[in-house]
N, C-alpha and C positions, 0 to 999 in steps of 0.2 A: 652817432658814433659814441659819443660820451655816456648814451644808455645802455649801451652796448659794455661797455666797458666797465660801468657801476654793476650792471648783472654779474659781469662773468666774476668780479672781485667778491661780490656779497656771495653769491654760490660758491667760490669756493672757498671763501674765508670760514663759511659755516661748516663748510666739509672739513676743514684744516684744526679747527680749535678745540677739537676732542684730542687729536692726535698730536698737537703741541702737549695737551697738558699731560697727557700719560707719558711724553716722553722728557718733559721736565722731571716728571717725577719719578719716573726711570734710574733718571742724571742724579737728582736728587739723594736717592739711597743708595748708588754704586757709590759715589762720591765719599758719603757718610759712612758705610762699611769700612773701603779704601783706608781713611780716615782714624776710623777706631781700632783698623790692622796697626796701624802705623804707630797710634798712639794708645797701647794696652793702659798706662795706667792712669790715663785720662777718664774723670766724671763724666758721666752726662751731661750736666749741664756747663762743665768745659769745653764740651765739644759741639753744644747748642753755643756758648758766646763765638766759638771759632767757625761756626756755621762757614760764613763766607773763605776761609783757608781751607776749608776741606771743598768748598765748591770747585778751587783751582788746583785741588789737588796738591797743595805747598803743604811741605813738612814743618811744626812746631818744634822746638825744643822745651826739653822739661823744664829747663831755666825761663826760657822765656815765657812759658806758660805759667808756671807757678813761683818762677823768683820772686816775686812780690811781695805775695802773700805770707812766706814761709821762712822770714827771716826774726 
């Protein structure tokens, strides 16, 4: 039973791990576009630290993103 079971898990994990990563990476640059709509006057490499706010899709403010620096 249990070889049974490690089979059908490795056959289909190997079948599955092309089609996670393409659709990480799918998620990936919708996300980032999404992101750069929202935030026009946003760097790039503002919007590489904010990496994980654009992955959930949450909106930045200009204060928040650049009050810091800009005082």
């Amino acid at each position: 039973m249990w070889n049974r079971i490690t089979e059908f898990v490795k056959n289909k994990l190997s079948e599955m791990i092309p089609y996670t990563i393409i659709l990480f990476i799918v998620y990936l640059l919708v996300s980032s576009w999404v992101f750069a709509f929202r935030h026009p006057w946003a760097t790039d490499m503002e919007r590489f630290i904010h990496i994980g706010d654009a992955l959930t899709f949450k909106k930045i403010s200009y204060k928040e993103m650049r009050g810091d620096y800009e005082k």
